[in-house]
Predicted model as a PDB file, atoms N, CA, C, CB and O in Angstrom, pLDDT in the B-factor column:
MODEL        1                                                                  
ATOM      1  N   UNK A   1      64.030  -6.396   2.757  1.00 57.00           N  
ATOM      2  CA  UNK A   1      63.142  -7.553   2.646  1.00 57.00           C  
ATOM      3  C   UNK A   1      61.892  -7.164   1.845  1.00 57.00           C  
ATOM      4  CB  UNK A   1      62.748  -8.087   4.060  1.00 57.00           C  
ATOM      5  O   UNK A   1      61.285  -6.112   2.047  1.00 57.00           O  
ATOM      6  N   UNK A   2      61.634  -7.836   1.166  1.00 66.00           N  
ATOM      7  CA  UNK A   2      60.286  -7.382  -0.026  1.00 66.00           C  
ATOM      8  C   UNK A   2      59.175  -7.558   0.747  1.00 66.00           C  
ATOM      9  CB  UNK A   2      60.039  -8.408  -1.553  1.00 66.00           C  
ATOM     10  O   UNK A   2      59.268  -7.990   1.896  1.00 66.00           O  
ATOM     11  N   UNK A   3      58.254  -7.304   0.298  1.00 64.00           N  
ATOM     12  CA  UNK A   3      56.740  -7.845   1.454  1.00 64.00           C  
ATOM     13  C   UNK A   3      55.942  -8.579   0.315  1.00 64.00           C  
ATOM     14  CB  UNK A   3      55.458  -6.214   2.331  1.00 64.00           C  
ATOM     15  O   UNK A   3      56.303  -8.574  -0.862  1.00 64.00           O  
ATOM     16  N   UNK A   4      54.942  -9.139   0.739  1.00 66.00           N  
ATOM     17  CA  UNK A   4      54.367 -10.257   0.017  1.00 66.00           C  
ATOM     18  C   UNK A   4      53.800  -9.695  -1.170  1.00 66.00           C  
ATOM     19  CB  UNK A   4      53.337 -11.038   0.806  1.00 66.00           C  
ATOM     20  O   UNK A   4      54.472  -8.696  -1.426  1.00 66.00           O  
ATOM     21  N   UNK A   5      52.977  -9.829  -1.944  1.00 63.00           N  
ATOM     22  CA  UNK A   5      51.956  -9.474  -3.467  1.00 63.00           C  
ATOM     23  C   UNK A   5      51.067  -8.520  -2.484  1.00 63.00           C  
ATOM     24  CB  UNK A   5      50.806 -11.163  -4.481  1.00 63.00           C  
ATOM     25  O   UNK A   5      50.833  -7.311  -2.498  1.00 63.00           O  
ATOM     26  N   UNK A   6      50.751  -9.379  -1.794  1.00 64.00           N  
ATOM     27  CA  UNK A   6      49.211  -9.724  -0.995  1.00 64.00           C  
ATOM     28  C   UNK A   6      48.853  -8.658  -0.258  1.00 64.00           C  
ATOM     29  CB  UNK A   6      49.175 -10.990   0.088  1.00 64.00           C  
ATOM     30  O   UNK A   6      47.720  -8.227  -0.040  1.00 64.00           O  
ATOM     31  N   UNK A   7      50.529  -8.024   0.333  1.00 60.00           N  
ATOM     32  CA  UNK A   7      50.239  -6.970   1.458  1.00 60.00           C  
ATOM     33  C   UNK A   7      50.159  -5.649   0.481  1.00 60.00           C  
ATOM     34  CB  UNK A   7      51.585  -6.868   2.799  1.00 60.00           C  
ATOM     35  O   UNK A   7      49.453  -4.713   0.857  1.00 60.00           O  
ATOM     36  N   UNK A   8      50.961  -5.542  -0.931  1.00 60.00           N  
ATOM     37  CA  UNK A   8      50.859  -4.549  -1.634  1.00 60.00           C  
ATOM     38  C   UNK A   8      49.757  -4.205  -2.201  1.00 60.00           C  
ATOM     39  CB  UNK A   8      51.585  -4.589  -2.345  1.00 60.00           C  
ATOM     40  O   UNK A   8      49.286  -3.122  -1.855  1.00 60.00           O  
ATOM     41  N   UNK A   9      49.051  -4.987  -3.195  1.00 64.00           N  
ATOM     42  CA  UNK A   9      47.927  -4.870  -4.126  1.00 64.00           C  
ATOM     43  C   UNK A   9      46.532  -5.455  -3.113  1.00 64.00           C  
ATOM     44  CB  UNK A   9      48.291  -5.907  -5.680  1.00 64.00           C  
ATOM     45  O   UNK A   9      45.531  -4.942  -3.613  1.00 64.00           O  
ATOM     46  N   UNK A  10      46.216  -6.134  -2.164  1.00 61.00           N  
ATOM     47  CA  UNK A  10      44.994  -6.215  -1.446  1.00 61.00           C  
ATOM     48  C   UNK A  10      45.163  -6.461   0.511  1.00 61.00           C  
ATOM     49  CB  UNK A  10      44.199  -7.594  -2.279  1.00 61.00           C  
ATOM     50  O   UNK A  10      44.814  -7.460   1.140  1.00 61.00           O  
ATOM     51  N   UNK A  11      45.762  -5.260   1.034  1.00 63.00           N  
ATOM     52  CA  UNK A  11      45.989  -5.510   2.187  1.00 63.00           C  
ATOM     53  C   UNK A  11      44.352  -6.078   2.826  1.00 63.00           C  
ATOM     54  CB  UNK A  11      46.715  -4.159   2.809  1.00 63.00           C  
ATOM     55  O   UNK A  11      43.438  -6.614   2.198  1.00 63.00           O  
ATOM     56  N   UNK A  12      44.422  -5.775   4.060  1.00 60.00           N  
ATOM     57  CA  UNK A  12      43.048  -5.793   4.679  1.00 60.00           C  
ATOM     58  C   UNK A  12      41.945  -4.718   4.745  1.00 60.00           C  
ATOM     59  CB  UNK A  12      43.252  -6.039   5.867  1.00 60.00           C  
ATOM     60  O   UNK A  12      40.790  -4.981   5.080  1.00 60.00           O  
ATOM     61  N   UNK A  13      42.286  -3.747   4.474  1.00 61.00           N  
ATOM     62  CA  UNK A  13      41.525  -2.423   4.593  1.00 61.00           C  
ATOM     63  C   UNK A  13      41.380  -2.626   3.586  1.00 61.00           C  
ATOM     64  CB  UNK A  13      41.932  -1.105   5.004  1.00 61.00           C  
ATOM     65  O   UNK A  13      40.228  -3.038   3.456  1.00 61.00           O  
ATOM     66  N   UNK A  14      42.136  -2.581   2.203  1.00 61.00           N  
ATOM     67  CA  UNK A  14      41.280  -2.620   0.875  1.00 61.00           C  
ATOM     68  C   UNK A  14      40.222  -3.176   0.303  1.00 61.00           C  
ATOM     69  CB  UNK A  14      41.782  -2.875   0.175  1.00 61.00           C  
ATOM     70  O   UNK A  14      39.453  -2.680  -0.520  1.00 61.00           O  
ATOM     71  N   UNK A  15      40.222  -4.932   1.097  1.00 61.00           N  
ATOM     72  CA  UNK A  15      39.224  -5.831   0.457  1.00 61.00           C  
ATOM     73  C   UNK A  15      37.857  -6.114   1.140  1.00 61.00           C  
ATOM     74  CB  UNK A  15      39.860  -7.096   0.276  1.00 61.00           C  
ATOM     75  O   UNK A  15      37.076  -6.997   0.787  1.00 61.00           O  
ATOM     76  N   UNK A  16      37.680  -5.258   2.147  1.00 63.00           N  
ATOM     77  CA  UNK A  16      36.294  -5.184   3.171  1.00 63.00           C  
ATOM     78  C   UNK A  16      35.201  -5.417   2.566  1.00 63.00           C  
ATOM     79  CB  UNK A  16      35.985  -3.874   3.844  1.00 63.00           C  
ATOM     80  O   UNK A  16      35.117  -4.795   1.507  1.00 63.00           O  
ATOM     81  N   UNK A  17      34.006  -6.302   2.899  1.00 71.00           N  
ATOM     82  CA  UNK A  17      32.953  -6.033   2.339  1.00 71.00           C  
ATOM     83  C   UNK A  17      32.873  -6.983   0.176  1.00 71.00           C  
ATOM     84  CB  UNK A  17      33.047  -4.064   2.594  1.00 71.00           C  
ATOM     85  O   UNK A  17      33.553  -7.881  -0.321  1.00 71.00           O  
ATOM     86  N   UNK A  18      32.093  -6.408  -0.210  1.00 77.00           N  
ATOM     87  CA  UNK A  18      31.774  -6.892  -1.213  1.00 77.00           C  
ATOM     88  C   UNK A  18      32.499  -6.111  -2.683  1.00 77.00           C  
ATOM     89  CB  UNK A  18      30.330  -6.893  -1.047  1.00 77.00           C  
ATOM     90  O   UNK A  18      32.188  -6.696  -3.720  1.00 77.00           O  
ATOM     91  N   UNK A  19      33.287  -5.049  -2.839  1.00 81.00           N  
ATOM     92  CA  UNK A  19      33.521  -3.987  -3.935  1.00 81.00           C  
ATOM     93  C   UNK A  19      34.689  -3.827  -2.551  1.00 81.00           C  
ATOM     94  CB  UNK A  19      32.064  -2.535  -4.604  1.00 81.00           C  
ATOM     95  O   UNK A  19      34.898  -3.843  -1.338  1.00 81.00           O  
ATOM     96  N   UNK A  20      35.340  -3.619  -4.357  1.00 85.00           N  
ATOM     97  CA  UNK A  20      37.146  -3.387  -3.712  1.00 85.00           C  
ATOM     98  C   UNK A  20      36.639  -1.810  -4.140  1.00 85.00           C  
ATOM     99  CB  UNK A  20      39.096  -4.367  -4.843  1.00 85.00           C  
ATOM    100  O   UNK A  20      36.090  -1.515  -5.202  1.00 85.00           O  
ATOM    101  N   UNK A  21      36.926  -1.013  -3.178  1.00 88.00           N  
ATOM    102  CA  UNK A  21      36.871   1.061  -3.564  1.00 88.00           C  
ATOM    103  C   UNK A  21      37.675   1.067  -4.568  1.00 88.00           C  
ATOM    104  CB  UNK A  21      37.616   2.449  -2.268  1.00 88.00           C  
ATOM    105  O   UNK A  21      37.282   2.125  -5.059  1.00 88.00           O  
ATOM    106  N   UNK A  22      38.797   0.592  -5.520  1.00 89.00           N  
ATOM    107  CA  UNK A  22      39.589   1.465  -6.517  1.00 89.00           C  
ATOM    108  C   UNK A  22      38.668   1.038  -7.309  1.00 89.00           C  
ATOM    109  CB  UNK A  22      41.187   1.290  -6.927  1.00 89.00           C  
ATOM    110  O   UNK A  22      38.427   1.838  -8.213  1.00 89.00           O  
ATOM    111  N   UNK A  23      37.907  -0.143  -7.329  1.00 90.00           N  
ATOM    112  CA  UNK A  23      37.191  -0.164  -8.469  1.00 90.00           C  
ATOM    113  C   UNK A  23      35.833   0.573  -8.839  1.00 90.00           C  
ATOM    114  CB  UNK A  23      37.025  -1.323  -8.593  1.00 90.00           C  
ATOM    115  O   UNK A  23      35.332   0.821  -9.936  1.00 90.00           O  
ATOM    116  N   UNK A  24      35.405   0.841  -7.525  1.00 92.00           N  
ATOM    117  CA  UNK A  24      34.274   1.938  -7.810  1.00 92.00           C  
ATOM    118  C   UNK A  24      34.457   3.247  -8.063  1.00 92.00           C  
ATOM    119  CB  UNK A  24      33.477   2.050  -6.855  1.00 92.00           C  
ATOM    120  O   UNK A  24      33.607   4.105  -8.303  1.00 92.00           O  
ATOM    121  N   UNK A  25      35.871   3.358  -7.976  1.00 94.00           N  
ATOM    122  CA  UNK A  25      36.349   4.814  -8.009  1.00 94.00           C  
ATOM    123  C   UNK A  25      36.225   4.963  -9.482  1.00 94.00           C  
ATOM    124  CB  UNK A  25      37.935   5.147  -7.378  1.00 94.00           C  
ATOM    125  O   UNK A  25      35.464   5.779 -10.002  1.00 94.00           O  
ATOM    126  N   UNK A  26      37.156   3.981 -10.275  1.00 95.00           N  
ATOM    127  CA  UNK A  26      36.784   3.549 -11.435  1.00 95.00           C  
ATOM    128  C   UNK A  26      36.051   3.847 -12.477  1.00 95.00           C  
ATOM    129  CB  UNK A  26      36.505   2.872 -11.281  1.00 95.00           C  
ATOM    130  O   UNK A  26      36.186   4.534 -13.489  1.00 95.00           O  
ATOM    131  N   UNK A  27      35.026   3.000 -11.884  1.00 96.00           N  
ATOM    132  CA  UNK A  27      33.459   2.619 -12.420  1.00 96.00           C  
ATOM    133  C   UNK A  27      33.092   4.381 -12.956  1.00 96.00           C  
ATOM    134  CB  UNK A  27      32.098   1.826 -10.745  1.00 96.00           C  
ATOM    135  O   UNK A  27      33.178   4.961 -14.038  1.00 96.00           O  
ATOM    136  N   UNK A  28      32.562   4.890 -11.251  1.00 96.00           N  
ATOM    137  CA  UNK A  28      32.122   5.827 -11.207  1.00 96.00           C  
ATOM    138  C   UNK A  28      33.335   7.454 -12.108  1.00 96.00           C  
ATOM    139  CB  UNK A  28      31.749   5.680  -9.615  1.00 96.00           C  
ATOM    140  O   UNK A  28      32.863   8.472 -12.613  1.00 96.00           O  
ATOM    141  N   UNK A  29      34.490   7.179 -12.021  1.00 97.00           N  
ATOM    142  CA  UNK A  29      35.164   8.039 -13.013  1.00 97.00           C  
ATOM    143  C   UNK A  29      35.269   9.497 -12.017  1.00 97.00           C  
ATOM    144  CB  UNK A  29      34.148   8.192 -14.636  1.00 97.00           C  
ATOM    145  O   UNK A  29      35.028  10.646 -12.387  1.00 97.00           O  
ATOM    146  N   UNK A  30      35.676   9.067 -10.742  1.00 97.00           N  
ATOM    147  CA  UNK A  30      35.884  10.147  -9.627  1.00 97.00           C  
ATOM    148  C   UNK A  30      37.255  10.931  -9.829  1.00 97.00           C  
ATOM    149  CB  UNK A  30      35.898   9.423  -8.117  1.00 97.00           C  
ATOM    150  O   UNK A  30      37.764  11.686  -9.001  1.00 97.00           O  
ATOM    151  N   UNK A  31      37.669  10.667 -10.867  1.00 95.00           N  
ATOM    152  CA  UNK A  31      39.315  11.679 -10.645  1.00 95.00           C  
ATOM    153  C   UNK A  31      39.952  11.536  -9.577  1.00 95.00           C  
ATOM    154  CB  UNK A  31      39.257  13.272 -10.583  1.00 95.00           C  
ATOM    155  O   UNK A  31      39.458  10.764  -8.755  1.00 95.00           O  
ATOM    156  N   UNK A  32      40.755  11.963  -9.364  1.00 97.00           N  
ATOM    157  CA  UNK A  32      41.799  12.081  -8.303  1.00 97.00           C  
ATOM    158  C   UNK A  32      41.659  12.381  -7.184  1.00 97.00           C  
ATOM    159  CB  UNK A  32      42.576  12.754  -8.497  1.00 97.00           C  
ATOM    160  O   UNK A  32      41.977  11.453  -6.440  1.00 97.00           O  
ATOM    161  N   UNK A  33      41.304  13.314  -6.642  1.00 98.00           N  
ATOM    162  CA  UNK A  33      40.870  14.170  -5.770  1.00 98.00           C  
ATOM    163  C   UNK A  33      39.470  13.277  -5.140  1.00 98.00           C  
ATOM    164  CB  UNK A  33      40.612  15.689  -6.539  1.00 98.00           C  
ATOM    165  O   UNK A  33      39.568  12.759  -4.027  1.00 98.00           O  
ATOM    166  N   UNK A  34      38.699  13.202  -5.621  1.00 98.00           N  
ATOM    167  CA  UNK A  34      36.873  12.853  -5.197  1.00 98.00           C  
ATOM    168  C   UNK A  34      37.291  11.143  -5.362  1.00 98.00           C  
ATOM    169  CB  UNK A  34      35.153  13.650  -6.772  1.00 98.00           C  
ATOM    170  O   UNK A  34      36.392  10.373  -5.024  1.00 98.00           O  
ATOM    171  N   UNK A  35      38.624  10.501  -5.870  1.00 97.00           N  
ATOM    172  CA  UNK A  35      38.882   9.052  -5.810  1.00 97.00           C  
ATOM    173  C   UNK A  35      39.593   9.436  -4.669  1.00 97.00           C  
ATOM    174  CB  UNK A  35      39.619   8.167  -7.051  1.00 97.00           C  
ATOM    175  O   UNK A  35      40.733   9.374  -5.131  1.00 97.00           O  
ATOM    176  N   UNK A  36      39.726   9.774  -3.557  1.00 97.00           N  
ATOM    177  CA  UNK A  36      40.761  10.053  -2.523  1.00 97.00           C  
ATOM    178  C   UNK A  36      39.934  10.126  -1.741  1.00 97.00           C  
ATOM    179  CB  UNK A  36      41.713  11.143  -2.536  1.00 97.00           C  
ATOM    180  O   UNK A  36      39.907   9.255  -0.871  1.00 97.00           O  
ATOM    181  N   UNK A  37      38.977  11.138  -1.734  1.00 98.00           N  
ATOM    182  CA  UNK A  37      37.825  11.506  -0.648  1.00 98.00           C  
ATOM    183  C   UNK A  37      37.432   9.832  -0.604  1.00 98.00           C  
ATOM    184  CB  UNK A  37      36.315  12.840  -1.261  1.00 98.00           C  
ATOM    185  O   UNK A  37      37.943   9.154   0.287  1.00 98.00           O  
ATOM    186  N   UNK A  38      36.599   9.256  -1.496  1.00 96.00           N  
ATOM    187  CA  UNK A  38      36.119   7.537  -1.353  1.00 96.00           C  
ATOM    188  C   UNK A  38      37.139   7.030  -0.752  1.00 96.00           C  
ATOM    189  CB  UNK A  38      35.855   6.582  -2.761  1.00 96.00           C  
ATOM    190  O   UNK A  38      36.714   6.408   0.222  1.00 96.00           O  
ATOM    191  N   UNK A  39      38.453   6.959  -0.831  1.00 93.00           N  
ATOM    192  CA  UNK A  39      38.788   5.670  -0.911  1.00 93.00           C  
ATOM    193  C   UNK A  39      39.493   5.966   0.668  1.00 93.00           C  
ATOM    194  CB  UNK A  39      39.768   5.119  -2.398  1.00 93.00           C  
ATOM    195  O   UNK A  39      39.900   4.984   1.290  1.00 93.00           O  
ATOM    196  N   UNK A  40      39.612   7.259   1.243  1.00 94.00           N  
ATOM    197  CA  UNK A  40      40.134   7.562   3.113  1.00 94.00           C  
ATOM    198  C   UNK A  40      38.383   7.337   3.427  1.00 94.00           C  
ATOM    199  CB  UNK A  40      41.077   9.860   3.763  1.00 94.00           C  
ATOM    200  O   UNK A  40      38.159   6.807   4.515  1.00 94.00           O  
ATOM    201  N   UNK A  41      37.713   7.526   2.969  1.00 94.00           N  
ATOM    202  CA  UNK A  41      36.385   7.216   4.043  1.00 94.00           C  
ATOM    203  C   UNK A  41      35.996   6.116   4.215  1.00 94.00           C  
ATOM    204  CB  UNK A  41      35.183   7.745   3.778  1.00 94.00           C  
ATOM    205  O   UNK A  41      35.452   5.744   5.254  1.00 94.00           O  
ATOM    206  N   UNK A  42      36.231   5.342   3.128  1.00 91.00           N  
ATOM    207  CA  UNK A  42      35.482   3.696   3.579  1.00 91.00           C  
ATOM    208  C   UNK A  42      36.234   3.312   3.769  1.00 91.00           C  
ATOM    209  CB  UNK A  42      34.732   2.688   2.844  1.00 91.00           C  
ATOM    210  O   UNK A  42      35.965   2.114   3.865  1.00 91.00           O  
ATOM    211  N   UNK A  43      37.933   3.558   4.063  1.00 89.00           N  
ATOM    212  CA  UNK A  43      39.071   2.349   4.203  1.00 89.00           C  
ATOM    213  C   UNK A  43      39.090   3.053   6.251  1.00 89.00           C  
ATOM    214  CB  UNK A  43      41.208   2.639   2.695  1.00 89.00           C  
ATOM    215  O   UNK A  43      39.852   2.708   7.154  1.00 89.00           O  
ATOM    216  N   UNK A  44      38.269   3.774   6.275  1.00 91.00           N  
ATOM    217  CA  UNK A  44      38.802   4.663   7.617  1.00 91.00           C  
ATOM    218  C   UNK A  44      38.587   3.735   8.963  1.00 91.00           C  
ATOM    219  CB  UNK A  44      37.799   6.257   7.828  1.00 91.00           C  
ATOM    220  O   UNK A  44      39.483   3.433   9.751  1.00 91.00           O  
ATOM    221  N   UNK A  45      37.285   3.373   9.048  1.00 88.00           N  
ATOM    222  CA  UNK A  45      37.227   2.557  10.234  1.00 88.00           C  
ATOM    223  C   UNK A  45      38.058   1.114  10.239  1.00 88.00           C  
ATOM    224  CB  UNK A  45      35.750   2.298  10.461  1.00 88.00           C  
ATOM    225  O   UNK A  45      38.100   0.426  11.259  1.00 88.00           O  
ATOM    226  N   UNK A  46      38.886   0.620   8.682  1.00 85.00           N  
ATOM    227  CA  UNK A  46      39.622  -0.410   8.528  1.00 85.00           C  
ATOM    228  C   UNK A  46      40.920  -0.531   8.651  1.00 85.00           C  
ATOM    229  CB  UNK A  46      39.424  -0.762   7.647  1.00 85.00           C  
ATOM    230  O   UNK A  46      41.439  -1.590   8.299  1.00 85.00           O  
ATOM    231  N   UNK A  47      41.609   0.386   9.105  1.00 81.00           N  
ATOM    232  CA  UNK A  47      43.207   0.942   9.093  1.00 81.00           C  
ATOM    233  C   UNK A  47      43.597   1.234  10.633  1.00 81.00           C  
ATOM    234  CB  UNK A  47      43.403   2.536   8.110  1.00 81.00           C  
ATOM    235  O   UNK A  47      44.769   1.222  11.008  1.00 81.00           O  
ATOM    236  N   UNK A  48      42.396   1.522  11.576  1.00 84.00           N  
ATOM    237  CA  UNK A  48      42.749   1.682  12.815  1.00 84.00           C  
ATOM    238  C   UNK A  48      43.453   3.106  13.302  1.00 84.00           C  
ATOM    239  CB  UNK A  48      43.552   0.594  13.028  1.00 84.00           C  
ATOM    240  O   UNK A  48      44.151   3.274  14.302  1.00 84.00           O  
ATOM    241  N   UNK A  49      42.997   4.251  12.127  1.00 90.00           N  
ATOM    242  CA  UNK A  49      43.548   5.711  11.983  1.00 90.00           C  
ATOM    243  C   UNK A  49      42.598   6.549  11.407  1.00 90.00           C  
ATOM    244  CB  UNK A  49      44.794   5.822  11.134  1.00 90.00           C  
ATOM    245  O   UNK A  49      42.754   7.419  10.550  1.00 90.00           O  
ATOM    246  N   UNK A  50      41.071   5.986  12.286  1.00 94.00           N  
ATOM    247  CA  UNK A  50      39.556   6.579  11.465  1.00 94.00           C  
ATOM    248  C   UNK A  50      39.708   8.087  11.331  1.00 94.00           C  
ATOM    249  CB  UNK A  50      37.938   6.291  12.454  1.00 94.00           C  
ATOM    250  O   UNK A  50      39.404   8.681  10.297  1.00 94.00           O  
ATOM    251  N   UNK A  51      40.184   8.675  12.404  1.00 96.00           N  
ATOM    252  CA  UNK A  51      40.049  10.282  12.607  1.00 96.00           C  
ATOM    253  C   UNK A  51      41.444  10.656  11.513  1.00 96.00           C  
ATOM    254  CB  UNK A  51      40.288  10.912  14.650  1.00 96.00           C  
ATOM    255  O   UNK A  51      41.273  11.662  10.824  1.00 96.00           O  
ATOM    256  N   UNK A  52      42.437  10.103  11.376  1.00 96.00           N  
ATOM    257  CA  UNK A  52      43.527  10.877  10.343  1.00 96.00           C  
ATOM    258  C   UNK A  52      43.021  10.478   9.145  1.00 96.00           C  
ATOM    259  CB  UNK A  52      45.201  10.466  10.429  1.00 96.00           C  
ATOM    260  O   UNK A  52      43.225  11.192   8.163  1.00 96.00           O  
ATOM    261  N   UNK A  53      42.134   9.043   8.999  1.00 95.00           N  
ATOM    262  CA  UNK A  53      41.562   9.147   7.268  1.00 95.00           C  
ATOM    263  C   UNK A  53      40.705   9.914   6.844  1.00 95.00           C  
ATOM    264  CB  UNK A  53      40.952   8.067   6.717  1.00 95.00           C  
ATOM    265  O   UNK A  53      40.635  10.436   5.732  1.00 95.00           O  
ATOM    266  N   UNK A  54      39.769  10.041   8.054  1.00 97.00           N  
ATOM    267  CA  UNK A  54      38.780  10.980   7.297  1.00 97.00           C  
ATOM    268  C   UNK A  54      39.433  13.135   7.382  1.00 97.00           C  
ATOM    269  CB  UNK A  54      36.869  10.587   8.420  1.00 97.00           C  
ATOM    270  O   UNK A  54      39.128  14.050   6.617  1.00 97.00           O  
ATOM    271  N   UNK A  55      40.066  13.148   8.250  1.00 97.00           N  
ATOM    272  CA  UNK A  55      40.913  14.404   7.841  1.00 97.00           C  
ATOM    273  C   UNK A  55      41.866  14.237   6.383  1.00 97.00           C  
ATOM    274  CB  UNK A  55      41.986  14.714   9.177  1.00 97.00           C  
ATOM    275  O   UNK A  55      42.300  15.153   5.685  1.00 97.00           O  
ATOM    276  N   UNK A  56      41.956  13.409   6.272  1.00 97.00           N  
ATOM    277  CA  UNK A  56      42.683  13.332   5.048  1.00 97.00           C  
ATOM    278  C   UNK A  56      41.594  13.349   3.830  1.00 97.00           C  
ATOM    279  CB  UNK A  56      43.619  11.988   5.052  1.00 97.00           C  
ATOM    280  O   UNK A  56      41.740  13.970   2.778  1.00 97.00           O  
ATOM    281  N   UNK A  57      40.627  12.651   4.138  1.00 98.00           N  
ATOM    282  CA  UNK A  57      39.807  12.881   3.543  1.00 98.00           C  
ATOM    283  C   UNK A  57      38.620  14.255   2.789  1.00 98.00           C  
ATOM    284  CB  UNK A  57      39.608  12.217   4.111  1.00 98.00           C  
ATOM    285  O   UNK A  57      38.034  14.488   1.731  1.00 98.00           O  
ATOM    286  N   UNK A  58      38.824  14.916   4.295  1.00 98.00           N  
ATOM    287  CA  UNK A  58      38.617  16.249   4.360  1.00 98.00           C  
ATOM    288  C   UNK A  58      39.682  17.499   3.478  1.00 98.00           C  
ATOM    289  CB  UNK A  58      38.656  16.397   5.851  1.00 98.00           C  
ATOM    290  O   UNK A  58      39.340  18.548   2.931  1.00 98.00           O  
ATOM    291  N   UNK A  59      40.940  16.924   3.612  1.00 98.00           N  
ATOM    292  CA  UNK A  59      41.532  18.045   2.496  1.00 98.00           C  
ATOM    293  C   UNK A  59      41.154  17.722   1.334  1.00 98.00           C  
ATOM    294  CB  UNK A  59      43.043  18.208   2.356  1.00 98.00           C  
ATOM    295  O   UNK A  59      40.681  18.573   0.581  1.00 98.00           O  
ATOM    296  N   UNK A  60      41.343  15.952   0.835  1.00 98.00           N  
ATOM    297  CA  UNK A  60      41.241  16.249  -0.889  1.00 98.00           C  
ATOM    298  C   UNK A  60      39.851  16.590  -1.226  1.00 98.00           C  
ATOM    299  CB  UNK A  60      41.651  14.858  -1.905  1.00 98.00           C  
ATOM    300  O   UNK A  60      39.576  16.424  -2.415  1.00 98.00           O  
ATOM    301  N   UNK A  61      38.649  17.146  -0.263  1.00 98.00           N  
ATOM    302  CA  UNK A  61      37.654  17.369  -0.575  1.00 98.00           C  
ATOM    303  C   UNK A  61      37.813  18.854  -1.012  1.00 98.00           C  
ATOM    304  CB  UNK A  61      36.789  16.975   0.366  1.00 98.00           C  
ATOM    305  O   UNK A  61      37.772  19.400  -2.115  1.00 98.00           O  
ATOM    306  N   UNK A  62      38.028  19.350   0.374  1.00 98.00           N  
ATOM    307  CA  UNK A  62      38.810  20.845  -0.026  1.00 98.00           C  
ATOM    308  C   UNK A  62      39.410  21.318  -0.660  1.00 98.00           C  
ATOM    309  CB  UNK A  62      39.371  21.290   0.396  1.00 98.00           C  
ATOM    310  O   UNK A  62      39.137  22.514  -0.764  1.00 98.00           O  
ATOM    311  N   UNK A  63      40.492  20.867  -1.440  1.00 97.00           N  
ATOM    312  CA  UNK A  63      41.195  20.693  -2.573  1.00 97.00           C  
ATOM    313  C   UNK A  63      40.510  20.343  -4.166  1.00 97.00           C  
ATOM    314  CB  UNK A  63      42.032  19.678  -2.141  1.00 97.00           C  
ATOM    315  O   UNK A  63      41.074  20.617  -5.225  1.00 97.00           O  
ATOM    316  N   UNK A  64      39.225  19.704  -4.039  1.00 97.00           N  
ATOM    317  CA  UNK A  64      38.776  19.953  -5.016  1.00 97.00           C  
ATOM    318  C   UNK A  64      37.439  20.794  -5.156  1.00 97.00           C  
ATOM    319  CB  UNK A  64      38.785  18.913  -5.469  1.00 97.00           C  
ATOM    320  O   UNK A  64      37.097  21.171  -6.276  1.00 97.00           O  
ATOM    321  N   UNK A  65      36.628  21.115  -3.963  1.00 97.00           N  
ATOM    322  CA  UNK A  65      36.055  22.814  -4.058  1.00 97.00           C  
ATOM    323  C   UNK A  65      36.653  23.366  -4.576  1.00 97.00           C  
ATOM    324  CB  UNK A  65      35.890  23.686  -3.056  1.00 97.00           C  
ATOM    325  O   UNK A  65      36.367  23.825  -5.682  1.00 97.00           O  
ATOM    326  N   UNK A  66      37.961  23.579  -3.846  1.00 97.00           N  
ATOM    327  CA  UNK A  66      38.842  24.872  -4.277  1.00 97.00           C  
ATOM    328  C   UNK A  66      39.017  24.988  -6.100  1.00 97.00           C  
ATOM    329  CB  UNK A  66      40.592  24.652  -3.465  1.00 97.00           C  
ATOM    330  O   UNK A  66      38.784  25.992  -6.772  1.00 97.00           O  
ATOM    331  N   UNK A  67      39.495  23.628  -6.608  1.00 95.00           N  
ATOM    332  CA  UNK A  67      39.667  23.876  -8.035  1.00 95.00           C  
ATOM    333  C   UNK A  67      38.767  23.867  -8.953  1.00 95.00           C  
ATOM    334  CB  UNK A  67      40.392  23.182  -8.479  1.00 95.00           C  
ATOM    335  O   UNK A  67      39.005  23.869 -10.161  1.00 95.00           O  
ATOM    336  N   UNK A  68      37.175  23.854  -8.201  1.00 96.00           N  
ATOM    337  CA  UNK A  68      35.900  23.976  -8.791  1.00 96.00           C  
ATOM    338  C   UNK A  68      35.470  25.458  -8.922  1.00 96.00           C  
ATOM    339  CB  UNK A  68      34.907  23.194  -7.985  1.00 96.00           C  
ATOM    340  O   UNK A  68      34.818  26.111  -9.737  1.00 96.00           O  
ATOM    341  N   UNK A  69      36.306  25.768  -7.433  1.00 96.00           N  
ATOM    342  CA  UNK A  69      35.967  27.490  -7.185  1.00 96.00           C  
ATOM    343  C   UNK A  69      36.989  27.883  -8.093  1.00 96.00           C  
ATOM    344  CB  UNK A  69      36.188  28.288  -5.451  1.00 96.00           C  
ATOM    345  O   UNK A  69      37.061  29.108  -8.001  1.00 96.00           O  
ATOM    346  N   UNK A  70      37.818  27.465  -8.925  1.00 94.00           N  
ATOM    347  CA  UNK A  70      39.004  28.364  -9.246  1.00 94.00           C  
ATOM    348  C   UNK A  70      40.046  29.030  -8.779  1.00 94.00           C  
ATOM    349  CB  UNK A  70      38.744  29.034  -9.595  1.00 94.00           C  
ATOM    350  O   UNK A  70      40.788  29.768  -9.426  1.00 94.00           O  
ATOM    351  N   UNK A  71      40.110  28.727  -7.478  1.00 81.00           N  
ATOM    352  CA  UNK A  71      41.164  28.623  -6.670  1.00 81.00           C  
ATOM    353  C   UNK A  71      42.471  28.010  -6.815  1.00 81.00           C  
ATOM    354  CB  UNK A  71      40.759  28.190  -5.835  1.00 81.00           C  
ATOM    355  O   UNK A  71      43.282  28.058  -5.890  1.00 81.00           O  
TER     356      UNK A  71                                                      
ENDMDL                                                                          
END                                                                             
């Protein structure tokens, strides 16, 4: 069974508030990694899985120290 447009491209956690996060990720030109850290922290208290987003959040942070450190 397909799921709607609606649930793919703007569930509820995505559209909170005033600024959709992919677009500030965007804007601001966060790469991959530091667009990951944004987008598990402000979607975190909206998903109902605050403590696994922001751990998730916590690796791609770590993950990009690391490739700052040269790691």
């Amino acid at each position: 069974m397909d799921e709607p447009q609606e649930a793919i491209d703007h569930p509820p956690h995505y559209t909170f508030g005033a600024i959709n996060v992919i677009d500030a990720i965007e804007a601001w030109g966060l790469g991959f990694h530091l667009g990951n850290v944004v987008k598990y922290v402000t979607r975190a208290a909206h998903k109902g899985q605050q403590l696994a987003d922001l751990k998730k959040a916590r690796w791609y942070l770590d993950r990009e120290i690391g490739r700052l450190e040269g790691r």
